[in-house]
KELUM-353576 format. One line per field, with one value per residue (C-alpha): x, y, z. Coordinates in nm, 3 decimals, padded with zeros to 5 digits, always signed. Example, Ala and Ser with C-alpha at 12.3 -4.5 7.8 and 13.67 -1.06 7.14 Angstrom:
2
u <- (+01.230	+01.367)
v <- (-00.450	-00.106)
w <- (+00.780	+00.714)
This chain:
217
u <- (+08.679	+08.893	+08.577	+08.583	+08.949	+08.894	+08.666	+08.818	+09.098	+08.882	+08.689	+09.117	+09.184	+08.904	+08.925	+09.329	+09.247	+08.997	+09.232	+09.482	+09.201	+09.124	+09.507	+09.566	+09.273	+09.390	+09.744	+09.553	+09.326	+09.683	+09.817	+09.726	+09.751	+09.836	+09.746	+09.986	+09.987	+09.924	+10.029	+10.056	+10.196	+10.482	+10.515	+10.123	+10.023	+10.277	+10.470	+10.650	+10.816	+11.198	+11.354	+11.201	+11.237	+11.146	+11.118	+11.076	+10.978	+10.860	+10.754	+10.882	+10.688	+10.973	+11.368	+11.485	+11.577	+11.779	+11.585	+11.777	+11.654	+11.858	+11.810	+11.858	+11.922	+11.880	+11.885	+11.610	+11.717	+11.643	+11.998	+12.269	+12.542	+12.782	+12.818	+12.832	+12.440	+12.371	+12.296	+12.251	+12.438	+12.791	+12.751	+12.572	+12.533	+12.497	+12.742	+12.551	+12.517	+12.103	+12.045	+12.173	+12.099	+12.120	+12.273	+12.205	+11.909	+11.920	+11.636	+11.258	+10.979	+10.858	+10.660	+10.902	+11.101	+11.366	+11.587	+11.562	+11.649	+11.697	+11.648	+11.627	+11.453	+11.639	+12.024	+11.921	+12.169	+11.934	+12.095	+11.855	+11.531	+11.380	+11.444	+11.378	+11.341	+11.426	+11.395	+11.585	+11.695	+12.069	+12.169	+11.808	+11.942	+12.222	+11.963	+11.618	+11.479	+11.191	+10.932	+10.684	+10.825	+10.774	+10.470	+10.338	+10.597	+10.563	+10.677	+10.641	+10.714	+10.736	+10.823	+11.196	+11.142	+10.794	+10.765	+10.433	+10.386	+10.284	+10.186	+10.222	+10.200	+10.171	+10.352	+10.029	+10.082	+10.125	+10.512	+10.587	+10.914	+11.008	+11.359	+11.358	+11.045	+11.070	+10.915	+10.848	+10.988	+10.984	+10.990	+11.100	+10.938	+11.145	+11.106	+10.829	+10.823	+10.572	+10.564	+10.447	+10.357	+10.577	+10.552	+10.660	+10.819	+11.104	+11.298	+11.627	+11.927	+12.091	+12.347	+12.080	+11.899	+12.219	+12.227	+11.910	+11.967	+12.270	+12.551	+12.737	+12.881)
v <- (+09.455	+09.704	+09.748	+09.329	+09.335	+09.570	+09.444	+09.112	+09.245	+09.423	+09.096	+08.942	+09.245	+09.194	+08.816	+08.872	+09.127	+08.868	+08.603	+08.787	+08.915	+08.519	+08.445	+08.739	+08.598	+08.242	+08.386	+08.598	+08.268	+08.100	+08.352	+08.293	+08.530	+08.337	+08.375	+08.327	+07.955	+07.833	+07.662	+07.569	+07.240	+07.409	+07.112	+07.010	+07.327	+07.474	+07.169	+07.355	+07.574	+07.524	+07.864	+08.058	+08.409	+08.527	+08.919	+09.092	+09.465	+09.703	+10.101	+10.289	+10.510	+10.730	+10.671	+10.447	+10.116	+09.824	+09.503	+09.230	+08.894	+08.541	+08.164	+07.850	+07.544	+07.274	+06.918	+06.701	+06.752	+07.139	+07.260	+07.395	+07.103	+07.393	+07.790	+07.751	+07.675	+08.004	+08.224	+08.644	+08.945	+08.847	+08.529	+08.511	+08.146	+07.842	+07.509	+07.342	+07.665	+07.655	+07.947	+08.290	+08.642	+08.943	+09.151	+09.404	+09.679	+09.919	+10.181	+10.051	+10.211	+10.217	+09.945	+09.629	+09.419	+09.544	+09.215	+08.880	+08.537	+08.358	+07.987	+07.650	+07.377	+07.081	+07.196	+07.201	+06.915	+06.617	+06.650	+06.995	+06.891	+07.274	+07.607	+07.873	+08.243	+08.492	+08.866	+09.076	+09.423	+09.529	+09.673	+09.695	+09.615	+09.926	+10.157	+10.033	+09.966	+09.717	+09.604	+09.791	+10.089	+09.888	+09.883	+09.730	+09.439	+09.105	+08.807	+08.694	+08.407	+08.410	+08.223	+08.342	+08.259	+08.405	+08.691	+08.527	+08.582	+08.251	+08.391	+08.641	+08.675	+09.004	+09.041	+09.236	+09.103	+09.351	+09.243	+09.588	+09.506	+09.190	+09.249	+08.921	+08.744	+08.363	+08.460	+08.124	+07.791	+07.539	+07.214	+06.880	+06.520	+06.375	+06.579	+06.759	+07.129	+07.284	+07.621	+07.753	+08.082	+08.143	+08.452	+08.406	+08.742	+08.735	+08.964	+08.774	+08.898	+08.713	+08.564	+08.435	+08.288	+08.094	+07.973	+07.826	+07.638	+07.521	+07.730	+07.968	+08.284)
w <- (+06.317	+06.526	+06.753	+06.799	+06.885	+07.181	+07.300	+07.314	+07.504	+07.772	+07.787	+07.864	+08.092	+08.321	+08.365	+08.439	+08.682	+08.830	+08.831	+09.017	+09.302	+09.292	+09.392	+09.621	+09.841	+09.845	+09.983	+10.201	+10.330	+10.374	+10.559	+10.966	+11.234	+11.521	+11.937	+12.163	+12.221	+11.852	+11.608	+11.264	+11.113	+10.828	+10.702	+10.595	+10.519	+10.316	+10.194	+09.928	+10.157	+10.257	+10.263	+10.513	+10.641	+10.992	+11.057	+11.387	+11.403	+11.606	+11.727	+12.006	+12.213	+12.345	+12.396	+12.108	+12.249	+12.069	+12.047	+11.890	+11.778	+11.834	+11.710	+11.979	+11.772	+12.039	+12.049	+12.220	+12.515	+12.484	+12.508	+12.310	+12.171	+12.161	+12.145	+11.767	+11.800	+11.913	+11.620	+11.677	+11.533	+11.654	+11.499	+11.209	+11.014	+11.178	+11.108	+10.833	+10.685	+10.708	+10.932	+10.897	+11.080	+10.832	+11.122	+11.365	+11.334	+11.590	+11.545	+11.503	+11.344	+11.014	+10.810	+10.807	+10.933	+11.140	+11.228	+11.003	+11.001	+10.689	+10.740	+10.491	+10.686	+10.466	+10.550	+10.951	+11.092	+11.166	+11.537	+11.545	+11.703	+11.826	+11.698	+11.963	+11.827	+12.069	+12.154	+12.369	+12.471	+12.439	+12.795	+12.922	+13.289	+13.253	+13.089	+13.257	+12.932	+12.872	+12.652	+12.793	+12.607	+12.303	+12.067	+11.742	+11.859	+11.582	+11.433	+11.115	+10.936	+10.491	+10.221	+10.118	+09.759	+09.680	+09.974	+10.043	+10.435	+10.602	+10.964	+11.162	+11.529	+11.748	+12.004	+12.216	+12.578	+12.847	+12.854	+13.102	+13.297	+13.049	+12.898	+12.639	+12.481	+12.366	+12.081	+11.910	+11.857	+11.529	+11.581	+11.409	+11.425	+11.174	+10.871	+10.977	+11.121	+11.348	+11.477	+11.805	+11.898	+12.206	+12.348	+12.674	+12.848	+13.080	+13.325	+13.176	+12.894	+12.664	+12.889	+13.145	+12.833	+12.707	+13.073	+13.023	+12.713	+12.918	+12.769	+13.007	+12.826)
Protein backbone atom coordinates (compact mmCIF):
# COMPACT_ATOMS: atom_id res chain seq x y z
CA UNK A 1 0.00 0.00 0.00
CA UNK A 2 2.88 2.35 1.14
CA UNK A 3 4.61 1.50 -2.27
CA UNK A 4 1.04 2.78 -4.12
CA UNK A 5 1.04 5.95 -2.11
CA UNK A 6 4.48 6.99 -3.40
CA UNK A 7 4.12 6.42 -6.19
CA UNK A 8 1.03 8.35 -6.50
CA UNK A 9 2.71 11.31 -5.23
CA UNK A 10 5.70 11.14 -7.69
CA UNK A 11 3.05 10.59 -10.37
CA UNK A 12 1.51 14.50 -8.49
CA UNK A 13 5.12 15.82 -8.27
CA UNK A 14 5.97 15.44 -11.81
CA UNK A 15 2.75 16.73 -13.38
CA UNK A 16 3.10 19.98 -10.83
CA UNK A 17 6.52 20.43 -11.93
CA UNK A 18 5.12 20.20 -15.55
CA UNK A 19 2.47 22.48 -14.95
CA UNK A 20 4.63 25.09 -13.67
CA UNK A 21 7.32 24.68 -16.87
CA UNK A 22 3.81 24.94 -18.86
CA UNK A 23 3.13 28.51 -17.12
CA UNK A 24 6.68 29.80 -17.00
CA UNK A 25 6.70 29.47 -20.91
CA UNK A 26 3.39 31.13 -21.50
CA UNK A 27 4.86 34.25 -19.36
CA UNK A 28 7.91 33.85 -21.21
CA UNK A 29 5.77 33.81 -24.82
CA UNK A 30 4.04 37.04 -23.27
CA UNK A 31 6.94 38.66 -22.53
CA UNK A 32 8.25 40.83 -25.89
CA UNK A 33 11.49 42.25 -26.47
CA UNK A 34 10.89 45.18 -28.39
CA UNK A 35 13.11 47.21 -31.43
CA UNK A 36 13.38 50.53 -31.35
CA UNK A 37 10.29 51.75 -33.12
CA UNK A 38 7.68 49.13 -31.75
CA UNK A 39 4.98 48.65 -30.18
CA UNK A 40 2.66 46.78 -28.23
CA UNK A 41 -1.11 47.52 -27.59
CA UNK A 42 -1.14 47.30 -23.22
CA UNK A 43 -4.38 47.37 -23.35
CA UNK A 44 -5.30 44.08 -25.78
CA UNK A 45 -2.66 42.16 -24.79
CA UNK A 46 -2.51 42.30 -21.22
CA UNK A 47 -5.99 43.56 -20.31
CA UNK A 48 -5.67 42.68 -16.72
CA UNK A 49 -2.91 44.89 -16.15
CA UNK A 50 -3.37 48.40 -14.33
CA UNK A 51 -0.47 48.80 -11.99
CA UNK A 52 2.51 48.92 -13.85
CA UNK A 53 6.16 49.24 -13.05
CA UNK A 54 8.83 50.65 -15.38
CA UNK A 55 12.65 50.00 -14.48
CA UNK A 56 15.66 51.49 -16.14
CA UNK A 57 19.18 50.07 -15.48
CA UNK A 58 22.33 50.04 -16.64
CA UNK A 59 26.53 49.18 -16.60
CA UNK A 60 29.26 51.53 -16.72
CA UNK A 61 32.35 51.01 -18.49
CA UNK A 62 34.56 53.43 -16.49
CA UNK A 63 33.79 56.74 -14.31
CA UNK A 64 30.43 56.17 -12.59
CA UNK A 65 27.95 58.50 -14.10
CA UNK A 66 24.32 59.40 -12.71
CA UNK A 67 21.58 58.59 -15.14
CA UNK A 68 18.24 59.54 -13.89
CA UNK A 69 14.89 58.66 -15.33
CA UNK A 70 11.73 61.28 -15.62
CA UNK A 71 7.87 60.96 -16.63
CA UNK A 72 6.16 63.78 -19.16
CA UNK A 73 2.45 63.56 -18.61
CA UNK A 74 1.22 65.62 -21.58
CA UNK A 75 -1.93 66.51 -22.96
CA UNK A 76 -2.83 66.17 -26.74
CA UNK A 77 -1.24 68.77 -27.63
CA UNK A 78 2.18 67.17 -26.46
CA UNK A 79 2.96 69.60 -23.71
CA UNK A 80 3.01 69.93 -20.11
CA UNK A 81 -0.51 71.62 -18.48
CA UNK A 82 1.77 72.63 -15.67
CA UNK A 83 5.22 71.89 -13.80
CA UNK A 84 3.23 69.58 -11.52
CA UNK A 85 3.15 67.16 -14.71
CA UNK A 86 6.67 66.68 -14.63
CA UNK A 87 7.47 63.71 -12.50
CA UNK A 88 11.53 62.83 -11.56
CA UNK A 89 13.40 62.55 -8.23
CA UNK A 90 12.63 66.09 -6.92
CA UNK A 91 9.16 65.49 -7.46
CA UNK A 92 7.97 62.33 -6.97
CA UNK A 93 3.90 61.58 -7.43
CA UNK A 94 1.92 63.08 -9.86
CA UNK A 95 -1.65 65.12 -9.01
CA UNK A 96 -4.10 62.30 -9.27
CA UNK A 97 -1.79 60.36 -7.35
CA UNK A 98 -1.32 57.57 -10.38
CA UNK A 99 2.33 57.98 -11.04
CA UNK A 100 5.11 57.90 -8.64
CA UNK A 101 9.14 57.80 -8.93
CA UNK A 102 10.76 55.64 -6.11
CA UNK A 103 13.68 58.18 -6.05
CA UNK A 104 17.07 58.74 -7.04
CA UNK A 105 19.74 55.80 -7.83
CA UNK A 106 22.97 57.03 -8.42
CA UNK A 107 25.45 54.12 -9.09
CA UNK A 108 24.54 51.43 -11.94
CA UNK A 109 25.62 48.02 -12.27
CA UNK A 110 24.41 44.96 -11.05
CA UNK A 111 21.32 42.79 -12.19
CA UNK A 112 18.20 45.22 -11.71
CA UNK A 113 16.62 47.94 -11.92
CA UNK A 114 18.32 50.93 -10.89
CA UNK A 115 15.49 53.83 -11.17
CA UNK A 116 11.56 52.91 -11.25
CA UNK A 117 8.37 54.29 -11.94
CA UNK A 118 5.38 52.97 -10.37
CA UNK A 119 2.33 53.78 -12.44
CA UNK A 120 -1.74 52.74 -12.34
CA UNK A 121 -3.15 53.39 -15.78
CA UNK A 122 -6.96 53.93 -14.27
CA UNK A 123 -6.01 56.98 -11.70
CA UNK A 124 -4.13 58.88 -14.86
CA UNK A 125 -6.38 62.23 -15.12
CA UNK A 126 -8.47 61.71 -18.33
CA UNK A 127 -6.77 65.24 -19.39
CA UNK A 128 -3.37 62.80 -19.77
CA UNK A 129 -3.25 61.76 -23.37
CA UNK A 130 0.89 60.63 -23.70
CA UNK A 131 3.25 59.50 -21.21
CA UNK A 132 6.84 60.19 -22.28
CA UNK A 133 9.62 58.20 -20.28
CA UNK A 134 12.80 59.85 -20.23
CA UNK A 135 16.54 59.36 -19.53
CA UNK A 136 19.13 61.67 -18.75
CA UNK A 137 22.55 62.36 -17.30
CA UNK A 138 22.93 64.58 -14.12
CA UNK A 139 25.63 67.34 -15.08
CA UNK A 140 26.78 65.54 -18.26
CA UNK A 141 27.48 69.11 -19.91
CA UNK A 142 29.79 70.18 -16.57
CA UNK A 143 31.47 66.72 -16.46
CA UNK A 144 31.47 65.64 -20.34
CA UNK A 145 29.64 62.64 -19.55
CA UNK A 146 27.48 60.75 -22.11
CA UNK A 147 25.82 57.69 -22.97
CA UNK A 148 28.38 56.42 -24.83
CA UNK A 149 30.10 55.54 -21.58
CA UNK A 150 27.06 53.61 -20.82
CA UNK A 151 26.35 49.88 -21.48
CA UNK A 152 23.75 47.14 -20.97
CA UNK A 153 21.34 50.41 -21.02
CA UNK A 154 17.20 49.08 -20.83
CA UNK A 155 13.76 49.58 -20.26
CA UNK A 156 11.42 47.47 -18.98
CA UNK A 157 8.00 47.45 -18.48
CA UNK A 158 6.10 44.66 -15.56
CA UNK A 159 3.17 43.92 -14.02
CA UNK A 160 3.37 45.64 -10.36
CA UNK A 161 1.15 43.06 -8.84
CA UNK A 162 2.53 39.72 -10.19
CA UNK A 163 6.39 40.82 -11.11
CA UNK A 164 5.59 39.27 -14.45
CA UNK A 165 7.81 41.40 -16.98
CA UNK A 166 5.67 42.51 -19.97
CA UNK A 167 8.59 43.89 -22.34
CA UNK A 168 11.64 44.90 -22.36
CA UNK A 169 13.54 47.10 -24.64
CA UNK A 170 17.46 47.60 -24.93
CA UNK A 171 18.68 50.50 -25.13
CA UNK A 172 21.70 49.16 -27.91
CA UNK A 173 22.00 52.23 -30.28
CA UNK A 174 25.32 53.76 -30.70
CA UNK A 175 23.94 56.82 -28.49
CA UNK A 176 28.00 58.22 -28.18
CA UNK A 177 27.73 62.04 -27.45
CA UNK A 178 23.72 61.78 -26.48
CA UNK A 179 23.20 63.16 -22.90
CA UNK A 180 19.16 62.18 -22.57
CA UNK A 181 17.25 59.29 -24.43
CA UNK A 182 13.32 59.55 -25.00
CA UNK A 183 13.14 56.34 -23.94
CA UNK A 184 9.48 55.49 -24.64
CA UNK A 185 6.10 56.88 -24.62
CA UNK A 186 2.45 55.25 -23.59
CA UNK A 187 -0.25 56.35 -25.11
CA UNK A 188 -4.11 56.75 -24.57
CA UNK A 189 -7.08 56.50 -27.16
CA UNK A 190 -9.69 56.65 -24.74
CA UNK A 191 -9.11 53.91 -22.36
CA UNK A 192 -6.72 52.22 -24.23
CA UNK A 193 -2.78 52.31 -23.75
CA UNK A 194 -0.14 51.66 -26.28
CA UNK A 195 3.44 51.70 -25.85
CA UNK A 196 6.16 52.75 -28.17
CA UNK A 197 9.62 51.98 -28.10
CA UNK A 198 11.22 55.46 -28.26
CA UNK A 199 14.63 55.53 -28.12
CA UNK A 200 15.49 58.55 -29.56
CA UNK A 201 19.06 60.10 -28.26
CA UNK A 202 19.67 63.69 -27.75
CA UNK A 203 22.54 66.19 -27.05
CA UNK A 204 19.82 67.98 -24.60
CA UNK A 205 19.38 67.99 -20.31
CA UNK A 206 16.55 68.06 -18.48
CA UNK A 207 15.88 71.71 -18.67
CA UNK A 208 16.13 71.78 -22.58
CA UNK A 209 13.69 68.75 -22.46
CA UNK A 210 11.03 70.64 -20.23
CA UNK A 211 11.50 73.39 -22.89
CA UNK A 212 10.34 71.12 -25.33
CA UNK A 213 7.27 69.89 -23.74
CA UNK A 214 6.75 73.68 -23.37
CA UNK A 215 7.66 74.24 -19.71
CA UNK A 216 10.59 76.62 -18.99
CA UNK A 217 12.49 75.75 -15.68
Amino acid sequence: MSNTNGSEQEQNNALSIRQHENEDAAHEAVKAHLMKGQNLDLTKDHPSVDQIHIGLGWDLSGQPIDLDTQVFLLNEEDKLLSPKHLIYYQQQQSIDGAVRHLGDHQVGGGQRDHEIIIMQLSRVSPDIHKIVVTATIHDAHERAHHFGQVTNAYVRLSDQITQQEICTFQLTEDYSYCTSIICAELTRDQNEWKITATGQGTTLDLNDLCRIYGFTP
